[in-house]
N, C-alpha and C positions, 0 to 999 in steps of 0.2 A: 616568404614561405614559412611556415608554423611544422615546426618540429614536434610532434605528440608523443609524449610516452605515457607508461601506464602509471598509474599514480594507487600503493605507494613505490617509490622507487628509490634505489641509491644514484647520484649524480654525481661523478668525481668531475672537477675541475682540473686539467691541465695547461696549463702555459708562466712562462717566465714573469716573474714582478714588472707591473705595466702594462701588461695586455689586457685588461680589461678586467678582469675575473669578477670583481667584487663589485665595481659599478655593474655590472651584465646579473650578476647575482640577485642584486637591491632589485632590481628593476622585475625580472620573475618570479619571484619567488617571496613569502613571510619571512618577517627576520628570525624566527622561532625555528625556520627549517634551516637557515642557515646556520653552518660549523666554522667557524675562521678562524684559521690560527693566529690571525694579527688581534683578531677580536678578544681572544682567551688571553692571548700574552698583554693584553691591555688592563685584563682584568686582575691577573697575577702578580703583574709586572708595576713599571714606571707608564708606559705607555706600549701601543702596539710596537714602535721600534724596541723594545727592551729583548734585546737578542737574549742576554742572561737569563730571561725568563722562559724562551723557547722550550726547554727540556721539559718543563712543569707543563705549559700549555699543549705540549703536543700528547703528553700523557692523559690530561682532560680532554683533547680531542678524541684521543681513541675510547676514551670510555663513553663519552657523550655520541660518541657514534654506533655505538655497540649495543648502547641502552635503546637508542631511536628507531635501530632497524628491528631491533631484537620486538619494540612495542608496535611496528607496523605503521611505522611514521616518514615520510618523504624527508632525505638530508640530503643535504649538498654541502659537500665537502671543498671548501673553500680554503686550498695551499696553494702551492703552486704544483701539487700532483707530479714531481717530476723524480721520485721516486719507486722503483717500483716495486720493489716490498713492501711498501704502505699501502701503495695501490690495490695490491694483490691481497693483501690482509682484509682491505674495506669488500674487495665484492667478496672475500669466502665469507666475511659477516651476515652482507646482504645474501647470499642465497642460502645462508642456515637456517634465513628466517625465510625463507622462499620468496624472497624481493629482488627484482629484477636492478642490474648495476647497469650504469651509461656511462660515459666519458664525452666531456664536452673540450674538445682544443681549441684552442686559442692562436692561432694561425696568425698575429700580431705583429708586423714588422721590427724591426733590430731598432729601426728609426723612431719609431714611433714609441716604442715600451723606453727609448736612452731619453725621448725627451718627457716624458712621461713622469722619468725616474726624477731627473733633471728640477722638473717644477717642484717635485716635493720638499715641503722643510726641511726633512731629513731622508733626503734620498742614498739608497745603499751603494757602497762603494763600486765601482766599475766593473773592480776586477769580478764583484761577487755575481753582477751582473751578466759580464760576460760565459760566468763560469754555469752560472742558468739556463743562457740558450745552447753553451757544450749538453747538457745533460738535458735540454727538452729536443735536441735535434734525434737524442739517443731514445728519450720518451717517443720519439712519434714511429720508430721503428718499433720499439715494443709493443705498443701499447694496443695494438690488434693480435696479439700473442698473449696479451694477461688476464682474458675471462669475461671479461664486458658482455654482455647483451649487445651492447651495438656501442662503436666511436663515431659521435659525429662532431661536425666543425662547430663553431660558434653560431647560433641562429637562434631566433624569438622560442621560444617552447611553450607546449598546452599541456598540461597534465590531464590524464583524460582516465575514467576509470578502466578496470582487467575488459570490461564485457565491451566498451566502445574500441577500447584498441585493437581487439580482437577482431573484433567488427570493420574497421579500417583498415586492419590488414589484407583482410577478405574481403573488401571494397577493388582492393588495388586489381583483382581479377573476376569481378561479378560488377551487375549494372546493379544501380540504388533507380528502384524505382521511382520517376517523377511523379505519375498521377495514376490513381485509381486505387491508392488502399485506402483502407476505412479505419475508423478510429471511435473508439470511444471513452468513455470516461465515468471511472468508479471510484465515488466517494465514500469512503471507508472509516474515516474518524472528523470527529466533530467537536468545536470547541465547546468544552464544558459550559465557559463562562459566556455564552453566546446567551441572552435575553430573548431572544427572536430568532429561533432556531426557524420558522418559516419562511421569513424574510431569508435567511441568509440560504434555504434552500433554493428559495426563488430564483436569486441574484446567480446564484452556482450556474443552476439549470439554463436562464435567459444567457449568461455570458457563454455558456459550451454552446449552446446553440449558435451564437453570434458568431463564435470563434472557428466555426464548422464541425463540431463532434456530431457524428451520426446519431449515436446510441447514449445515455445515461444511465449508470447504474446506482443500486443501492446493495449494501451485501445484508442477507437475511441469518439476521441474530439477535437474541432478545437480549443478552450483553456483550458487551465488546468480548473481541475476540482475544487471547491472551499476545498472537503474533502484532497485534496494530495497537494493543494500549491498556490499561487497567478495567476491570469487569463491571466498576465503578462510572467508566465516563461514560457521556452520550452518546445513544444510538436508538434512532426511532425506529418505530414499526415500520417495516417497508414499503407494503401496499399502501398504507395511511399517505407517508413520505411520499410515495411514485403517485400517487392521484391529485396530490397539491404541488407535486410538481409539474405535472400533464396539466392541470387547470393554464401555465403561465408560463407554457410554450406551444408552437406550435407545427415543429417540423421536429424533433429530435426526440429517437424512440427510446424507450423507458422499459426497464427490468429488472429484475432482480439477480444478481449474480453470485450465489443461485440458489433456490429455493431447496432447503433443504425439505426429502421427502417426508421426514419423521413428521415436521413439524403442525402439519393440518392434516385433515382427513383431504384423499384426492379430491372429494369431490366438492366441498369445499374452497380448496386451492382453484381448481379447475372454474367455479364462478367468480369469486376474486380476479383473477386472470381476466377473464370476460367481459366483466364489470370496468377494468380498467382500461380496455381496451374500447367499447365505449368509451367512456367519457375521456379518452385522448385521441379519439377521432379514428382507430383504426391505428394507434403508434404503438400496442403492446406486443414487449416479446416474454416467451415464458423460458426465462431458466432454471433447471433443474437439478439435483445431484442427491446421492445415498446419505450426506451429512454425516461428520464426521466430529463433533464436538459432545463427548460422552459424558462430561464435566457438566457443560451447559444444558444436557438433559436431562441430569441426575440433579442439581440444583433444582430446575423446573415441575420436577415430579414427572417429564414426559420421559414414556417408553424410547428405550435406545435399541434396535433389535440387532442382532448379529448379522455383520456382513453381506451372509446369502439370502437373508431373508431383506433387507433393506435394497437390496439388489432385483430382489422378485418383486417389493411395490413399486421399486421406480418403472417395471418395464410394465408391469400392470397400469400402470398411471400412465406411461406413455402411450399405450392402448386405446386407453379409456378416454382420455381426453379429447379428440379427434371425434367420439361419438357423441360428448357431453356437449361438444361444441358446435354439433354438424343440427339437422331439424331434424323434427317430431321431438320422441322420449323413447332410444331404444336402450332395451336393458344390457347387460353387461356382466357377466358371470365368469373371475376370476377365482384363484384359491387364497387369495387375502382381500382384491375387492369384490365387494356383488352390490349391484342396483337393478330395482327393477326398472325403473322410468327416470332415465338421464336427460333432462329438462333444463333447458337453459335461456330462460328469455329476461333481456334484451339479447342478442345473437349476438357476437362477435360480429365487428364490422368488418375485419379482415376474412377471406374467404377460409383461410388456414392463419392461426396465428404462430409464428413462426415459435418452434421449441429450440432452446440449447439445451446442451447437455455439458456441465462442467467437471474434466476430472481427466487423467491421462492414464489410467488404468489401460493395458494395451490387449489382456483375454476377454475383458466383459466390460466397461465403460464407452472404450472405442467402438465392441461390436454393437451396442445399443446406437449408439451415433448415429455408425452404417446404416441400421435396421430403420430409425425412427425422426432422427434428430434434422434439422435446417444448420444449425451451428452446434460447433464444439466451442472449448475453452480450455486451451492447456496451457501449462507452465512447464518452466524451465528459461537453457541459454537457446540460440537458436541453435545448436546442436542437436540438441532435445528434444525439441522441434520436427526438427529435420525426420529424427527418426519414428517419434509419434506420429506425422503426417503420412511416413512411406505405411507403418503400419495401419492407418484408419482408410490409406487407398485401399492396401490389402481386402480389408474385413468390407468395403465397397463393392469389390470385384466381386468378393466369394456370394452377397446376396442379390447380383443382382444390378448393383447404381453403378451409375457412371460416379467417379469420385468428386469431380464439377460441381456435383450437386450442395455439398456440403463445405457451409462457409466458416474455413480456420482461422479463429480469431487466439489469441493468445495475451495473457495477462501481464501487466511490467509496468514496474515504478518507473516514475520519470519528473526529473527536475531541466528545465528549457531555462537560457538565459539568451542574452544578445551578445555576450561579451563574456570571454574570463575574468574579468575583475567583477562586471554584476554576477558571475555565479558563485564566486567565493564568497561576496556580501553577503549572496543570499545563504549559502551553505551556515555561515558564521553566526547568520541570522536563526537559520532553522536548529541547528543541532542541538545536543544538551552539554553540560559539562563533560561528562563523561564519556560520549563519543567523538572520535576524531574526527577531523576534516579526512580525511581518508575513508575512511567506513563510513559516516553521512554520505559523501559521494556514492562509493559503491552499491551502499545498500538501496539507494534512490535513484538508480544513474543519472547523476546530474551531467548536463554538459550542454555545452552551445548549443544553439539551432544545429549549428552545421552535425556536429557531433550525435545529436540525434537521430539525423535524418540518415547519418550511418550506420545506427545501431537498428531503425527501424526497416533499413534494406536489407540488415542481415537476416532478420526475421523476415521477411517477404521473399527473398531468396531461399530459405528454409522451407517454405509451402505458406506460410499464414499471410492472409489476406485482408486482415482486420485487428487491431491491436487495440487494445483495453487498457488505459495507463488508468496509474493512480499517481496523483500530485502533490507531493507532503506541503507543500504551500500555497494547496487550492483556495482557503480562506482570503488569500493578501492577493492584495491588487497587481495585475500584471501577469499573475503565474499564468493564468489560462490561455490570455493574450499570447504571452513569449510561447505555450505549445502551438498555440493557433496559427503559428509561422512554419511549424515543420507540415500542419496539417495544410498548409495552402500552398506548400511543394510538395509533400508525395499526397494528398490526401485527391478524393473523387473530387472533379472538375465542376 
């Protein structure tokens, strides 16, 4: 059984010399997260026995502990924890920095830690020995009195980030759905130094397909956005992108998520859309939103309009499309659009092509939803969620729709491994200097299969029906694969 805590975290070790601490240590944990005082006084000292040296090593302990929690770093405190003013000093450290503290014991027989001692070269005297299990029999009475997050015994641990713990905690009384949620997958940055930026669209698109993603996205921006990367790197047109990827698949639907309003005339967008939907057989979805990159419109020379007014073309546009798309040419007479003969031939192969709407606005985003939309697209935790979905039933009811009707899909990074040690490779792999193994996890919630399939019940438990990941290491072999195993346990059968 796999002990998960949130990561980052503090982790005192407790138990007598020879219970295992530092081999148990080695084995989960980077040498870099680890603190030991045999280690320091090895460094200061003659060797890790150089008791003399203790005084100095335990003062670089504390400092080196103080610094790690203080930067938001996972340590584990490797003494013999049988102290409990040290104890007590390490977690008020960890939660100044608002880091969660654990205690692991060491529950090691008397027998076992004397022969233990025994084998060693320089194993410590008896008496000091004996005088360690006096003072951890007193540890184990305390030590659910001195602050901890949680005491548990010795056992394998997964470091998992705040959003999956959370998520497993609230497993422990809610079901994870097996089968029927939907999934999709938006690709949001792109290797600069890629020569064959098609091909490797291609390859993207054919493996989510393979892998079972429903939906494929693209996000519409003429430069990167400043949240995913420099305004410099790659990023294609999107329609261009979504039509050569639709050439070189054949089941998995394609959109953009999501089409900002500014950036075409509706009616325009609106053949685009149509056109794409042709030529992928009836697979286009159209997503929508008010756009909100002011930067990137003042660069381009394109109008940015205020709020209320980008707010009246998206609902004019949601209007108007439905007529642009339906037969004949009828006209259409808004206060920002007007056509007289809304013409659209080749016709949409789908009867309605399905609209989302992206954005968690809960007075005027959500009521457009209600009013207009097939799908939404929110963010947040699944708290978040929770309560954007109770509001978008509301504004349901109040016009009208049964709330069924409209399918909650929600946006989230996600890094899928097989294994804790392939997902640290991969973490170690992805990150940059600067960012920790900690926050790379966080910010991409990385974690096993298992792990994920907890965090995407939390979210389906919250109302959303369809999840949207993006994969910081969609590029490299494997990633899609290792998602494509949470999606062949909760995903549609």
């Amino acid at each position: 059984m796999e002990l998960t805590l949130p990561a980052p975290c503090l982790i005192v070790l407790i138990g007598p010399s020879g219970a295992g601490k530092t081999t148990w240590a080695k084995e989960q944990f980077q040498e870099n997260e680890i603190v030991s005082s045999d280690a320091l006084r090895a460094m200061v000292g003659i060797d890790e026995d150089d008791q003399q040296a203790g005084t100095v090593a335990f003062e670089l302990l504390e400092s080196i502990v103080a610094e790690r929690v203080r930067r938001g770093l996972t340590t584990v405190v490797d003494t013999t924890g049988l102290n409990q003013d040290n104890r007590r000093s390490w977690i008020t450290k960890a939660h100044d920095a608002r880091m969660p503290a654990h205690a692991i014991v060491f529950d090691t027989s008397r027998e076992a830690c004397e022969l233990r001692n025994a084998s060693r070269s320089r194993p410590i005297p008896k008496s000091v020995l004996s005088r360690q299990f006096t003072l951890f029999k007193n540890a184990r009475g305390e030590v659910q009195s001195d602050g901890f997050d949680g005491v548990h015994l010795e056992q394998p641990v997964g470091l998992v980030t705040p959003r999956v713990a959370q998520a497993k905690e609230a497993s422990s009384v809610g079901e994870i759905p097996r089968l029927g949620h939907g999934f999709g997958l938006l690709i949001s940055r792109f290797q600069s130094n890629d020569t064959d930026l098609g091909e490797t669209l291609a390859q993207i698109a054919q493996r989510a397909e393979a892998a079972g993603f429903l939906d494929i996205w693209l996000m519409d921006h003429f430069r990167q956005i400043r949240s995913v990367g420099r305004p410099w790197e790659d990023i294609p047109e999107v329609y261009t992108a979504l039509s050569h990827m639709a050439a070189v698949t054949s089941r998995i639907r394609i959109g953009a998520l999501v089409t900002g309003i500014t950036h075409r005339h509706p009616v325009v967008l609106g053949k685009m859309v149509a056109t794409l939907d042709v030529l992928s057989a009836g697979r286009a979805i159209c997503g929508l939103g008010i756009g909100w990159d002011d930067d990137e419109h003042r660069a381009y020379g394109i109008t940015f309009p205020a709020t209320p007014d980008r707010y009246g073309l998206l609902e004019e546009t949601l209007e108007m499309l439905p007529l642009l798309w339906g037969p004949g040419a009828p006209s259409f007479e808004g206060e920002l659009i007007s056509a007289k003969e809304l013409i659209c031939y080749p016709r949409p192969v789908q009867d309605r092509i399905p609209i989302m709407i992206g954005g968690s606005g809960e007075r005027k985003t959500l009521r457009l939803v209600a009013r207009y939309a097939d799908r939404c697209n929110l963010f947040g935790d699944p708290e978040t969620i929770r309560k954007k979905v109770r509001v978008l039933h509301r504004h349901c009811l109040d016009v009208g729709r049964e709330p069924d009707e409209v399918e909650v899909t929600h946006l989230v990074s996600a890094l899928a491994a097989n294994s804790r040690t392939t997902l640290r490779r991969r973490i170690e792999e992805l990150r940059d200097r600067n960012t920790s193994h900690e926050d790379f996890a966080r910010l991409n919630n990385a974690g096993t299969v298992e792990d994920l399939e907890t965090l995407i019940g939390a979210y389906a438990d919250a109302g959303a029906t369809h999840s949207i990941v993006t994969l910081p290491d969609v590029h490299l072999e494997g990633s899609i694969e290792a998602f494509g195993q949470v999606i062949e346990n909760l995903g549609h059968p």
